[in-house]
Backbone as a chain_set.jsonl record, in Angstrom:
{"seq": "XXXXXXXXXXXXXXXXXXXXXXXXXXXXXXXXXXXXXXXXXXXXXXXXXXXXXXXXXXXXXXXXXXXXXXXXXXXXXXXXXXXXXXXXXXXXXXXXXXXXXXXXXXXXXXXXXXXXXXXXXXXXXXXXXXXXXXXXXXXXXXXXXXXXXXXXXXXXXXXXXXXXXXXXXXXXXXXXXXXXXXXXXXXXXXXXXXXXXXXXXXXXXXX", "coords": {"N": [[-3.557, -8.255, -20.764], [-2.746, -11.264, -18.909], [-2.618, -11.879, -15.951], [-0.88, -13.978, -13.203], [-2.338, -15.453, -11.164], [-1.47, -16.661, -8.53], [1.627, -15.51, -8.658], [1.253, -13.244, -7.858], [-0.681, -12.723, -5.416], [1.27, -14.377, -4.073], [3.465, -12.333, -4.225], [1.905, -10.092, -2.547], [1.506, -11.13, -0.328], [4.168, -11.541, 0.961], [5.103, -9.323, 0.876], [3.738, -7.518, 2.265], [3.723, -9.124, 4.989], [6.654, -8.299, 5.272], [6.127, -5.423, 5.429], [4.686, -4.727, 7.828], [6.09, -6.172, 9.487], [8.384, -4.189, 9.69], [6.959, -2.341, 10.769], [6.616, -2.862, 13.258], [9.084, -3.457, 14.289], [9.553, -0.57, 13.872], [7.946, 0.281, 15.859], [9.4, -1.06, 17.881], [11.615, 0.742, 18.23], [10.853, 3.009, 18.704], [10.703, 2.079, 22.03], [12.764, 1.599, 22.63], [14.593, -1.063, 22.247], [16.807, -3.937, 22.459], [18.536, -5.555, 19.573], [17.223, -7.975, 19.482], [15.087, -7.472, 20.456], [13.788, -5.763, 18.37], [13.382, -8.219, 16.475], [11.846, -10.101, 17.705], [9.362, -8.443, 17.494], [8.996, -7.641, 15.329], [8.646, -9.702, 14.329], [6.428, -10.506, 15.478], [4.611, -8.792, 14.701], [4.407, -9.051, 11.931], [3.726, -11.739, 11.667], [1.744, -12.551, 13.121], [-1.305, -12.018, 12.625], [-1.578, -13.91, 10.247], [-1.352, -16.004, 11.458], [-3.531, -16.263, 13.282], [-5.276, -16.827, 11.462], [-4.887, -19.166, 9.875], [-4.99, -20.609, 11.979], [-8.341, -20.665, 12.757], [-9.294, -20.833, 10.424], [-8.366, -24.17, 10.183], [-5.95, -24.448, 8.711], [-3.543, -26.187, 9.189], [-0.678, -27.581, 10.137], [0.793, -23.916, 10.425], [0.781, -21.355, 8.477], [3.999, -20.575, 8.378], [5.005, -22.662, 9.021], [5.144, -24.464, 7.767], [6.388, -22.982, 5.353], [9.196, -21.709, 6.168], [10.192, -19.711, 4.771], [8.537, -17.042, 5.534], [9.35, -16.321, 7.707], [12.085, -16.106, 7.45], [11.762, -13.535, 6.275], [10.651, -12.177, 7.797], [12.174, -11.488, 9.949], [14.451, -10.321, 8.497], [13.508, -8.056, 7.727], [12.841, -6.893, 10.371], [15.711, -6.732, 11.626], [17.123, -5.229, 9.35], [15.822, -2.639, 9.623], [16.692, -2.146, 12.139], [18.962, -1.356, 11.515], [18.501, 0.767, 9.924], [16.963, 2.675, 10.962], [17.713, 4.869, 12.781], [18.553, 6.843, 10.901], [15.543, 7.974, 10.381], [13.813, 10.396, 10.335], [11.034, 11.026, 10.699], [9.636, 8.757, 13.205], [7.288, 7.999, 14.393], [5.334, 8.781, 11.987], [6.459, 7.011, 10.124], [6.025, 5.03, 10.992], [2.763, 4.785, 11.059], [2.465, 4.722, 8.263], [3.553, 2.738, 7.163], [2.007, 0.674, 8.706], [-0.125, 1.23, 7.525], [0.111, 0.076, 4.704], [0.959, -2.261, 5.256], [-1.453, -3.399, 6.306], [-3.749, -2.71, 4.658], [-2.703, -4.609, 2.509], [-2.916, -7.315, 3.921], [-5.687, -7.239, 4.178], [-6.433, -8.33, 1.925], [-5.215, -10.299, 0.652], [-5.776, -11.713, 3.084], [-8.431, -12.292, 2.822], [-8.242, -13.875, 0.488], [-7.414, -16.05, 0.895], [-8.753, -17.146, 2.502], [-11.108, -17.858, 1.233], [-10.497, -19.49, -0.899], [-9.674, -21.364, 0.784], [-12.245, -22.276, 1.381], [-13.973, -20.877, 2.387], [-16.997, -19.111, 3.312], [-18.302, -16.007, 1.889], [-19.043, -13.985, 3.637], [-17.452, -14.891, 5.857], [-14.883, -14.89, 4.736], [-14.374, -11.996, 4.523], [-14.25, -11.193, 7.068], [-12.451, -12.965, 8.199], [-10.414, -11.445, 6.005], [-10.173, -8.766, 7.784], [-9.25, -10.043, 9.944], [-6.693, -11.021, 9.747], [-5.781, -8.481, 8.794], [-5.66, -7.166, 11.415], [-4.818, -8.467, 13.575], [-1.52, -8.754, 13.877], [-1.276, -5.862, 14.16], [-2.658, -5.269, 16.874], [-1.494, -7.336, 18.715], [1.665, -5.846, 18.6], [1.451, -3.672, 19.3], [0.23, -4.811, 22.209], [2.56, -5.725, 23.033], [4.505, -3.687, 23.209], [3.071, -1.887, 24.419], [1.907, 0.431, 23.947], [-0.849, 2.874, 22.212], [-3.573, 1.207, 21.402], [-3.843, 0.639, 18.284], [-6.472, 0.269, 17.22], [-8.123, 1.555, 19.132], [-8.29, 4.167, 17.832], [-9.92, 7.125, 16.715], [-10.117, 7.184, 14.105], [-10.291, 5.893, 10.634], [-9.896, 2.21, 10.614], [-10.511, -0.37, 10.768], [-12.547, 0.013, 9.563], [-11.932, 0.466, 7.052], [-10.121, -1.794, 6.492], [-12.281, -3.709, 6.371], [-13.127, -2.701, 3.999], [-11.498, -2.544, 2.264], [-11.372, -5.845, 1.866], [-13.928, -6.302, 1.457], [-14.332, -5.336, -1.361], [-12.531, -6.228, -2.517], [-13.868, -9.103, -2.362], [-16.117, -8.359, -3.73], [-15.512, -7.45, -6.393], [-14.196, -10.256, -7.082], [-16.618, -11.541, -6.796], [-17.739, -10.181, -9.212], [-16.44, -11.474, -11.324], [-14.336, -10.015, -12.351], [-10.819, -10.193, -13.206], [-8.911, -12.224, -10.989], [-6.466, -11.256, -10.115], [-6.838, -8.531, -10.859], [-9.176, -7.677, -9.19], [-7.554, -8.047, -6.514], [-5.318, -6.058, -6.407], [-7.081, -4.072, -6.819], [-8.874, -4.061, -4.151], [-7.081, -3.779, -2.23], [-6.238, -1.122, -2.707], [-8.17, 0.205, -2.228], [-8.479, 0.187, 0.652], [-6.488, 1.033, 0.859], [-6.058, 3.793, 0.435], [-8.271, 4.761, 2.477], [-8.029, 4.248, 4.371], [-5.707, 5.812, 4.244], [-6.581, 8.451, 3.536], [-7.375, 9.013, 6.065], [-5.451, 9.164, 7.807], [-4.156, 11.258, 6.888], [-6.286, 13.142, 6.532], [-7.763, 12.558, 8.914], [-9.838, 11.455, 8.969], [-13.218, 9.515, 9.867], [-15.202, 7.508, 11.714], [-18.788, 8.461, 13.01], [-18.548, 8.511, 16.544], [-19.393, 6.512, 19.582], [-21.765, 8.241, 21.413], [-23.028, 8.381, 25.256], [-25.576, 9.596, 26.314]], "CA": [[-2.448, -9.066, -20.287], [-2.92, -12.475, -17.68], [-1.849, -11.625, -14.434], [-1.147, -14.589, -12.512], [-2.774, -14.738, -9.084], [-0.168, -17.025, -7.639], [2.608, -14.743, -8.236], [0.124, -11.915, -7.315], [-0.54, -13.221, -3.896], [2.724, -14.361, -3.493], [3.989, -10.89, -3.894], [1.355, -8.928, -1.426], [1.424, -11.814, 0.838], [5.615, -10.921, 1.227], [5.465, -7.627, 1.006], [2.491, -7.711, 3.634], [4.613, -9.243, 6.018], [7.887, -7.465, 5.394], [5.923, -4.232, 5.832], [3.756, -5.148, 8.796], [7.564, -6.659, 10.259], [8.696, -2.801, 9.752], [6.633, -1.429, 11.68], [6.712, -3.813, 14.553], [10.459, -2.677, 14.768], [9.345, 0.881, 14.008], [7.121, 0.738, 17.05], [10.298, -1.945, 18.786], [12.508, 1.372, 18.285], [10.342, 3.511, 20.059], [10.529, 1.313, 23.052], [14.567, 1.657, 23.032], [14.535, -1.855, 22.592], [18.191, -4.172, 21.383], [17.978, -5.881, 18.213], [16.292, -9.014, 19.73], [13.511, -6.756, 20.322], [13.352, -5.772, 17.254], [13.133, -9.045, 16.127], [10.319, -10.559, 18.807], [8.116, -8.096, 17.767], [8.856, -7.466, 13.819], [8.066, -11.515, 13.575], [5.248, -11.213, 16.188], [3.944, -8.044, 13.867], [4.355, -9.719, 10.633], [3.498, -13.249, 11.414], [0.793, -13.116, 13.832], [-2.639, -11.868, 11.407], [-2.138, -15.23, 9.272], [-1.35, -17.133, 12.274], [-5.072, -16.454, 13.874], [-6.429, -16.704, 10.438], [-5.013, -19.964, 9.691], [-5.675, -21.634, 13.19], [-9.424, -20.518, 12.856], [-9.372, -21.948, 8.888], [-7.814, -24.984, 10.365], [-4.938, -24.701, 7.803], [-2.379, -26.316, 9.884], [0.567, -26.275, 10.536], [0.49, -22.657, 9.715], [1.944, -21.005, 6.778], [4.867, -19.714, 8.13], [5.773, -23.581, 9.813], [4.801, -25.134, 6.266], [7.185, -22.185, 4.575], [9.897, -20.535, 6.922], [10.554, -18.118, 3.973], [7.999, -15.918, 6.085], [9.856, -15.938, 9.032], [12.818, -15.271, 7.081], [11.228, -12.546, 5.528], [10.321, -11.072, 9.018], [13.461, -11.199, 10.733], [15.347, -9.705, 7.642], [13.009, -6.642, 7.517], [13.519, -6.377, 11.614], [17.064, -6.604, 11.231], [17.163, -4.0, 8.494], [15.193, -1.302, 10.183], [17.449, -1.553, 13.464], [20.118, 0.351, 11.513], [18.296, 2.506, 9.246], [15.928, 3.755, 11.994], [18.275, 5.816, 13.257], [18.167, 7.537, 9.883], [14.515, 7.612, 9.844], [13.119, 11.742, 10.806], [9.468, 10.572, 11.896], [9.417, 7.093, 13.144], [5.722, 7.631, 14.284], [4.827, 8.614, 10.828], [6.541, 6.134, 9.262], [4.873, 3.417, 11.415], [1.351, 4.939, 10.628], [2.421, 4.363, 7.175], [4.138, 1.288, 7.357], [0.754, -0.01, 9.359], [-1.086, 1.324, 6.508], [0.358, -0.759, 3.89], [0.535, -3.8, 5.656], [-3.195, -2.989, 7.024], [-3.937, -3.225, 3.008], [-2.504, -5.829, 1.901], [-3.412, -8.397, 4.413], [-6.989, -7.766, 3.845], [-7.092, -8.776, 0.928], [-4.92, -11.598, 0.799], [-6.365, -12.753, 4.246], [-9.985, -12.573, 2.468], [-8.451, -14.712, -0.661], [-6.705, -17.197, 1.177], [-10.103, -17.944, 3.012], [-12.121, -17.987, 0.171], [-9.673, -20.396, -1.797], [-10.121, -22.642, 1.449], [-13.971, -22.537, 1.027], [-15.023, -20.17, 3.453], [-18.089, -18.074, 2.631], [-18.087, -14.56, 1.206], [-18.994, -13.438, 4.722], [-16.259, -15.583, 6.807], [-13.328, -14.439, 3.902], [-14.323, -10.961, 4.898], [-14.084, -11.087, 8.303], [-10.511, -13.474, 7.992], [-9.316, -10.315, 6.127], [-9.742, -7.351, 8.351], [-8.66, -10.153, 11.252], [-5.676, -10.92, 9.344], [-4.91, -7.311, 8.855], [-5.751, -6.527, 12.635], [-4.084, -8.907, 14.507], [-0.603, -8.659, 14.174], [-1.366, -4.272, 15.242], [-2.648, -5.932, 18.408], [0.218, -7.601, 19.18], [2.638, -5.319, 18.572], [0.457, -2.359, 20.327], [0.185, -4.941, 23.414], [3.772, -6.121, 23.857], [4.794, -2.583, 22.973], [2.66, -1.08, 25.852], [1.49, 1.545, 22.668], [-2.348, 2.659, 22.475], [-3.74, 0.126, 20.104], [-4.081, 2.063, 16.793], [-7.74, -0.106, 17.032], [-9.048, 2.036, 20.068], [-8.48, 5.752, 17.779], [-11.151, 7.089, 15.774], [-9.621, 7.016, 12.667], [-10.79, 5.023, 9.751], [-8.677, 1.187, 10.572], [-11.118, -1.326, 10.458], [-13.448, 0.126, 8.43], [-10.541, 0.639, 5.812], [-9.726, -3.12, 6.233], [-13.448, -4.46, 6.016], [-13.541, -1.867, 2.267], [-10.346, -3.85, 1.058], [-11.557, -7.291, 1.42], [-14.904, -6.28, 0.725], [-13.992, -4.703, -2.483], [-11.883, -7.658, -3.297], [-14.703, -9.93, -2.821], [-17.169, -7.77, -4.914], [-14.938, -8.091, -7.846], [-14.307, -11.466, -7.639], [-18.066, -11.934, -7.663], [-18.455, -9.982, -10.684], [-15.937, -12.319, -12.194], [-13.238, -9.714, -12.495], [-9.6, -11.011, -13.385], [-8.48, -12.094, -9.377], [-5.405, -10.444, -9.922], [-7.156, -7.059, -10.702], [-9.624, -7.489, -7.634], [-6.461, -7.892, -5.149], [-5.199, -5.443, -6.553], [-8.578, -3.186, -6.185], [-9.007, -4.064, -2.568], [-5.578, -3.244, -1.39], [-6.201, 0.217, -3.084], [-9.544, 1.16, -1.68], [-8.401, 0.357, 1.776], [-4.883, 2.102, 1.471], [-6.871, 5.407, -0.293], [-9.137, 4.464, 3.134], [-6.486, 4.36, 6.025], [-4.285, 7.21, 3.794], [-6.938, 9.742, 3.967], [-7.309, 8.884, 7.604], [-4.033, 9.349, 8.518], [-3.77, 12.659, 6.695], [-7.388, 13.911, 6.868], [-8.912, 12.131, 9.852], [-11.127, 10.424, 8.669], [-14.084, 8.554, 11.171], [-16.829, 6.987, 11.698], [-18.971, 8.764, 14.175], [-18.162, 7.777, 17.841], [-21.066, 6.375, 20.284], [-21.644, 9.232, 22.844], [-23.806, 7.956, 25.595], [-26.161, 10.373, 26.915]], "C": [[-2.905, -9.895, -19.094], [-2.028, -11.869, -16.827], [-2.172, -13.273, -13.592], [-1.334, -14.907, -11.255], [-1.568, -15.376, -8.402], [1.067, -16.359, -7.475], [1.764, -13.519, -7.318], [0.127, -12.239, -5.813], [0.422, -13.484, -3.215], [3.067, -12.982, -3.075], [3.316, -9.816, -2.591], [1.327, -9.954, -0.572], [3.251, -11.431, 1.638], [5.884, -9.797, 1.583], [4.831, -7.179, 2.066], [3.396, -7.954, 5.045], [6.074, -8.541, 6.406], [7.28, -6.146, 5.544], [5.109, -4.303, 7.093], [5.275, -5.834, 10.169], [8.162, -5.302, 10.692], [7.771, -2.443, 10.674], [6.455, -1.942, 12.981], [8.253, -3.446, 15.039], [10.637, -1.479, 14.843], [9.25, 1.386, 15.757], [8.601, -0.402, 18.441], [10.877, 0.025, 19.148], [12.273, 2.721, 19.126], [10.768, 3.803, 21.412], [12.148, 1.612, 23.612], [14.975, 0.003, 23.344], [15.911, -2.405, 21.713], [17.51, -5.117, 20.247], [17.081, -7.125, 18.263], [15.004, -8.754, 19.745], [12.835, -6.531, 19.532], [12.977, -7.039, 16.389], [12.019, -9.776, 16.091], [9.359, -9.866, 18.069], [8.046, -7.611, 15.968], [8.144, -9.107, 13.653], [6.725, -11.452, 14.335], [3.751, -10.193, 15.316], [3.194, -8.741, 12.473], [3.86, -11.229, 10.126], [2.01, -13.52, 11.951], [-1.022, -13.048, 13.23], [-2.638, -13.707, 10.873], [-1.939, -16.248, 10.062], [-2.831, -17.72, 12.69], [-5.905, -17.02, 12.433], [-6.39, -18.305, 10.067], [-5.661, -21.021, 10.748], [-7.403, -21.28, 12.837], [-10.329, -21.035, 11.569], [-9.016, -23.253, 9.29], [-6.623, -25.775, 9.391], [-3.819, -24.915, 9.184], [-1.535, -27.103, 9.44], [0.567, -24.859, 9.682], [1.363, -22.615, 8.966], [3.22, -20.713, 6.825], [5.528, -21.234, 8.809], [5.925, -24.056, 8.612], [6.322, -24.192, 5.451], [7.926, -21.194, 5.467], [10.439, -19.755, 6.035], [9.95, -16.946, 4.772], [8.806, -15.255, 7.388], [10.869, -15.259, 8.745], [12.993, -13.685, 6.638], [11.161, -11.353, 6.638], [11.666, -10.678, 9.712], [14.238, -10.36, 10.025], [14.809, -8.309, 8.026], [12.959, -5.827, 9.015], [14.496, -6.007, 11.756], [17.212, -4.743, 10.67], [16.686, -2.568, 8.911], [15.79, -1.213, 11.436], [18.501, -1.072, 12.547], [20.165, 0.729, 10.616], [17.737, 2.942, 10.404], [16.87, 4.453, 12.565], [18.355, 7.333, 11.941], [16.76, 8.768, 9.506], [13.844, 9.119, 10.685], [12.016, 11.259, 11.415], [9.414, 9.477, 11.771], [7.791, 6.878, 13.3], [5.134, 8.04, 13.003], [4.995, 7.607, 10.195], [5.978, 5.077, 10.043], [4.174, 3.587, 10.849], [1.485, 4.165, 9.452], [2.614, 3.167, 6.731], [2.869, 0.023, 7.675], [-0.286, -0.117, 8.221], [-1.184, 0.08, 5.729], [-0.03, -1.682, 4.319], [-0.526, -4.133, 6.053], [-3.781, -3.734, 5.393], [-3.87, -4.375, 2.691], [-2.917, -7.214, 2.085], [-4.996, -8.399, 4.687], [-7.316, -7.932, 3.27], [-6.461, -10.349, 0.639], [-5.485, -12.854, 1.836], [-7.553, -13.398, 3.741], [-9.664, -13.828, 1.162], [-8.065, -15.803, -0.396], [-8.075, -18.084, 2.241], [-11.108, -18.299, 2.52], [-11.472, -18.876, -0.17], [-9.429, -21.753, -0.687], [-12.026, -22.976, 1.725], [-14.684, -21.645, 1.974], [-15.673, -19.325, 2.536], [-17.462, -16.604, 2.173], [-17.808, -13.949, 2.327], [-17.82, -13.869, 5.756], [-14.995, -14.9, 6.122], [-13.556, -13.368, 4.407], [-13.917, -10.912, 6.415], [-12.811, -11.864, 8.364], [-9.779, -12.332, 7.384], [-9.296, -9.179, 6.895], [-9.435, -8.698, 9.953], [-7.046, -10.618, 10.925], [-4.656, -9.36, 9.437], [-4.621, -6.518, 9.861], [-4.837, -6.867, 13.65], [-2.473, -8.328, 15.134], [-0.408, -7.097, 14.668], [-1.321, -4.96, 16.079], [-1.692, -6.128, 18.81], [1.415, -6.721, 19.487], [2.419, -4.215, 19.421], [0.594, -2.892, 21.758], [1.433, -5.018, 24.145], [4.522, -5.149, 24.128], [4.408, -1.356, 23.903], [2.601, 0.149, 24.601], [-0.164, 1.634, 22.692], [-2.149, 1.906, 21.15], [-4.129, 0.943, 19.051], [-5.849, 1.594, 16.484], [-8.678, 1.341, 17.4], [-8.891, 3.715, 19.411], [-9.781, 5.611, 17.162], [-10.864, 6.674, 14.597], [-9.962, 5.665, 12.302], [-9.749, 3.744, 10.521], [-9.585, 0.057, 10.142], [-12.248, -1.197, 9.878], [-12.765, 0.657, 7.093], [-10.515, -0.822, 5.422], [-11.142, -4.142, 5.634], [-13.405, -4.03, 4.598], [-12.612, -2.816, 1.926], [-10.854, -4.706, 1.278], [-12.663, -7.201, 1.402], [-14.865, -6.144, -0.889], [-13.577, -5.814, -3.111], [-12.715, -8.749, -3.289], [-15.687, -9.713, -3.861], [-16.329, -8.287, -6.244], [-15.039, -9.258, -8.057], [-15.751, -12.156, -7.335], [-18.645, -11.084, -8.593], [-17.403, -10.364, -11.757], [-15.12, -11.321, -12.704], [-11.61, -10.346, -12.391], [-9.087, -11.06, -11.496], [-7.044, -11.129, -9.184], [-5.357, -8.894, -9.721], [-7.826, -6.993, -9.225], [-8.794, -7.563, -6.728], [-6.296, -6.811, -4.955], [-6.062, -4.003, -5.829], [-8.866, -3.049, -5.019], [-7.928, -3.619, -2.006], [-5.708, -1.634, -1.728], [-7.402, 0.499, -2.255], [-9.358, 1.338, -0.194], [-7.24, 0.905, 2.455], [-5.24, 3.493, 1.653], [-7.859, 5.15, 0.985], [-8.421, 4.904, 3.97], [-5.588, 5.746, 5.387], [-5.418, 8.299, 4.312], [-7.413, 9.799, 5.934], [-6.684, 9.198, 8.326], [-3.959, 10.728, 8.089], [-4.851, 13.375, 6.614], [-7.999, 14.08, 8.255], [-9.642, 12.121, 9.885], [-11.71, 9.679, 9.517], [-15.135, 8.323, 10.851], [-17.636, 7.755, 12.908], [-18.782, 7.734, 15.414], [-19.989, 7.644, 18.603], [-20.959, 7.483, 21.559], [-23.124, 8.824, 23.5], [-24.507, 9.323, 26.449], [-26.216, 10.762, 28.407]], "O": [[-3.477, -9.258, -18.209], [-0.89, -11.449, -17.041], [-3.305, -13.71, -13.389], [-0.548, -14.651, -10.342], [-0.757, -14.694, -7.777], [1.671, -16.462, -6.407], [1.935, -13.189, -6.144], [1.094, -11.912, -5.125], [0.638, -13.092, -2.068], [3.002, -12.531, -1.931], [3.956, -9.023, -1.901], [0.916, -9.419, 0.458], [3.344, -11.092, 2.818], [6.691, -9.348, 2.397], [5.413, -6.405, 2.826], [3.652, -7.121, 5.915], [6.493, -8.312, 7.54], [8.193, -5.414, 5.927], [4.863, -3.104, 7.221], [5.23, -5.842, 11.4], [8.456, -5.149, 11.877], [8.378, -2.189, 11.715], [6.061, -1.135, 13.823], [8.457, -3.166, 16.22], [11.516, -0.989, 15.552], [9.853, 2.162, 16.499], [8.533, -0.306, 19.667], [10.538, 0.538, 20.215], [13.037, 3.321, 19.882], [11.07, 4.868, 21.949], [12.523, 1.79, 24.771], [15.542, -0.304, 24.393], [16.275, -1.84, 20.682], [16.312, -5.348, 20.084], [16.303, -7.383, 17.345], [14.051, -9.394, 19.301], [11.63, -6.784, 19.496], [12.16, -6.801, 15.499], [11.332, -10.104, 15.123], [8.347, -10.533, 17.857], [6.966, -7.262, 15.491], [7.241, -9.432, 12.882], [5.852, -12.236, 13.966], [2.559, -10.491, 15.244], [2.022, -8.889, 12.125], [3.676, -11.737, 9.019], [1.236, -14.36, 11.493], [-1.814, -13.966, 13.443], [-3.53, -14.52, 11.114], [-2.227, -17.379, 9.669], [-3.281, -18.862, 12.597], [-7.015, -17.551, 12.464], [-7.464, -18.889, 9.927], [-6.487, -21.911, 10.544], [-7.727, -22.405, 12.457], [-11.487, -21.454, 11.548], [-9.547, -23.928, 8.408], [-6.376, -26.974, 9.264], [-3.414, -24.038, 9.946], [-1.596, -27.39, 8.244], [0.364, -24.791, 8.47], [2.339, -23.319, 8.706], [3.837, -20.543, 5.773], [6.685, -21.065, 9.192], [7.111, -24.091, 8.284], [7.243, -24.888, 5.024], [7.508, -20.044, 5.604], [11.283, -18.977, 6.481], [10.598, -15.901, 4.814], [8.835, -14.113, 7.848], [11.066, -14.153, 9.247], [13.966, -12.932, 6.658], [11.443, -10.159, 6.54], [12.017, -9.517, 9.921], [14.843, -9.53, 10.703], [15.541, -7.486, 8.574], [13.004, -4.599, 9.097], [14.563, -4.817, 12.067], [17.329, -3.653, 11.231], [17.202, -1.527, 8.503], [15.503, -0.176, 12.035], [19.031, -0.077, 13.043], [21.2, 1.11, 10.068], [18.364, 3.904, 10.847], [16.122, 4.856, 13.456], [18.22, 8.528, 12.203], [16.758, 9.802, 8.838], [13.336, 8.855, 11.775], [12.012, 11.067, 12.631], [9.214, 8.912, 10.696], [7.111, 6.041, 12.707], [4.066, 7.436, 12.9], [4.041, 7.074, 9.628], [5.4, 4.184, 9.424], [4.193, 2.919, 9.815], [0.87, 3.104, 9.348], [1.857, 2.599, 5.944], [2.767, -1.088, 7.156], [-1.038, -1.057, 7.963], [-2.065, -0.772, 5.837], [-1.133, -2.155, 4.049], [-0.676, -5.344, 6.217], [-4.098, -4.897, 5.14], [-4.821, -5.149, 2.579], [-3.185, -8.062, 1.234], [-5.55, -9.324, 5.281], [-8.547, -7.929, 3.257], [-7.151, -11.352, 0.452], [-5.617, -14.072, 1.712], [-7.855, -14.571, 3.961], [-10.561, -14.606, 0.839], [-8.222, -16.705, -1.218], [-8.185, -19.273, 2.541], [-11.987, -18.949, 3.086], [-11.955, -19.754, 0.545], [-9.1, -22.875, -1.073], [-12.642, -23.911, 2.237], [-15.879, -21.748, 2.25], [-15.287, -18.897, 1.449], [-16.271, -16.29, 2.17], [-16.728, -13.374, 2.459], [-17.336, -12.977, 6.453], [-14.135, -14.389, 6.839], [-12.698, -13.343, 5.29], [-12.859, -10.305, 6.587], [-11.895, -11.105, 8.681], [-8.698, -12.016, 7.881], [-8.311, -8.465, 6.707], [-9.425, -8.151, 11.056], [-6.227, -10.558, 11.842], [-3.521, -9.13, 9.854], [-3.848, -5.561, 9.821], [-4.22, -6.108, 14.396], [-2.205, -7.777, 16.202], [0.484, -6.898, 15.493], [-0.246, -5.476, 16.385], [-0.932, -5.283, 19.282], [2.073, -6.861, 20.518], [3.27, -3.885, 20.247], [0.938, -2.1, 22.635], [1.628, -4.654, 25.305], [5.285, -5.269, 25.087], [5.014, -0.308, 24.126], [3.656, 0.781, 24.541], [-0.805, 0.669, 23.108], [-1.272, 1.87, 20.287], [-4.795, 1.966, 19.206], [-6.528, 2.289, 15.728], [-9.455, 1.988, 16.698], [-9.252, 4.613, 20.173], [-10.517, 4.631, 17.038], [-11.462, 5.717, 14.104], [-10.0, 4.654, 13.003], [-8.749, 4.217, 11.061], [-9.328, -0.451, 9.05], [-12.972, -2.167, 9.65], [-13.388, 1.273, 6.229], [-10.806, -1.169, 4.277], [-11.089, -5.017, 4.77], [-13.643, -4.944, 3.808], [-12.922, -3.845, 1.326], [-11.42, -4.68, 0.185], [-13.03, -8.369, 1.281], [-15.46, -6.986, -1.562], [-14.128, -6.323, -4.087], [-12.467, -9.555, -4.185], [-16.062, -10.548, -4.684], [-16.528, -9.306, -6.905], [-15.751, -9.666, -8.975], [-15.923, -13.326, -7.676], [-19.849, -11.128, -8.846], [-17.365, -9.809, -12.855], [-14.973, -11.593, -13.896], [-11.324, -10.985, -11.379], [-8.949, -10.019, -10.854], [-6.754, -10.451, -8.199], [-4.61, -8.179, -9.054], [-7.282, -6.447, -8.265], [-9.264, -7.023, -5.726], [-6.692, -6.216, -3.953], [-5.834, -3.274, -4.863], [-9.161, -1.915, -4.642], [-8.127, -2.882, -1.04], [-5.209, -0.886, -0.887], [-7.166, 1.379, -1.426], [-9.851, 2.318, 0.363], [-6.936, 1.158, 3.621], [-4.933, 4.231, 2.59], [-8.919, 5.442, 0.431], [-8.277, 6.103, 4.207], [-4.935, 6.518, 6.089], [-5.225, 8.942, 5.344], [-7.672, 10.751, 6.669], [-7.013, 9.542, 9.461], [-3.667, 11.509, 8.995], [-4.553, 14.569, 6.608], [-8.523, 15.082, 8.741], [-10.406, 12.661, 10.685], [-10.926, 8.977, 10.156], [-15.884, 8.749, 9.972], [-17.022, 7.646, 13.97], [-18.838, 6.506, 15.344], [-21.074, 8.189, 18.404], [-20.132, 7.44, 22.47], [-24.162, 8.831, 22.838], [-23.781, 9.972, 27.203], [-26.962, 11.666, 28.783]]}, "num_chains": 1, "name": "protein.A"}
């Protein structure tokens, strides 16, 4: 069966941001912050990865000025999580998780949307784990939260496997829809056992 990438991308590029928006209000709710808060920092979660990625592609006006569906997209899923989270038993789990996903997704989309503007094999890789990094940052700094960068745990060597993975395929001429696919999995199954194994890379201990 044809899978077509444009819906394909469409879809984890949405879902990317509406889950990456969640947890920016996860981590707002934390904070004890009102719903504006939640807002600021679900859009600054969810938007800010493809912001850096496009300014540094020189796709401008960015994607989300070109198409305020994204923004819409972010604010809704801020919104929405100020009044379930009260619902919500472990909010710091469900961030982790929440982070996960959206960790996923946007490294692979970040890596295809830089490839499909001509960047190298090596540049698309590195656009997706800064796609999938950024908007953490953000939300970690404005949030006064440790940055989920600075643990041990697998994060950016999760994000480099997904949009590695997704480039391998699509240089062995696998259907693009499956390689998205493929990369978003290797680096969820990457960051998951991380989160529930603790999973690492050794640390540098200086003598």
């Amino acid at each position: 069966m044809e899978i077509d990438l444009y819906s394909v991308v469409n879809v984890l590029g949405l879902s990317g941001i509406a889950v990456f928006a969640v947890s920016g209000a996860l981590d707002a709710a934390r904070q004890k912050m009102d719903i504006l808060g939640f807002m600021l920092i679900g859009c600054a979660t969810g938007l800010g990865g493809g912001t850096l990625r496009d300014l540094l592609l020189g796709n401008t006006p960015v994607y989300w000025v070109r198409e305020p569906v994204y923004v819409a997209i972010s604010l809704s899923a801020a919104v929405l999580t100020y009044f379930v989270v009260p619902y919500i038993a472990s909010r710091t789990r469900s961030l982790l998780w929440m982070d996960a996903i959206g960790m996923a997704l946007f490294s692979v989309t970040g890596a295809q949307i830089a490839l499909s503007s001509g960047a190298s094999l090596l540049i698309a890789a590195c656009m997706g784990v800064m796609t999938a990094s950024f908007g953490g940052i953000i939300r970690d700094v404005l949030c006064g939260s440790d940055l989920v960068l600075s643990s041990r745990e697998l994060y950016v060597s999760a994000s480099l496997a997904g949009a590695s993975t997704y480039l391998m395929l699509e240089w062995l001429a696998v259907p693009e829809g499956m390689a998205l696919i493929g990369g978003f999995l290797a680096a969820l199954v990457l960051r998951g056992g991380a989160i529930l194994f603790g999973w690492n890379l050794p640390a540098y201990h200086r003598d």
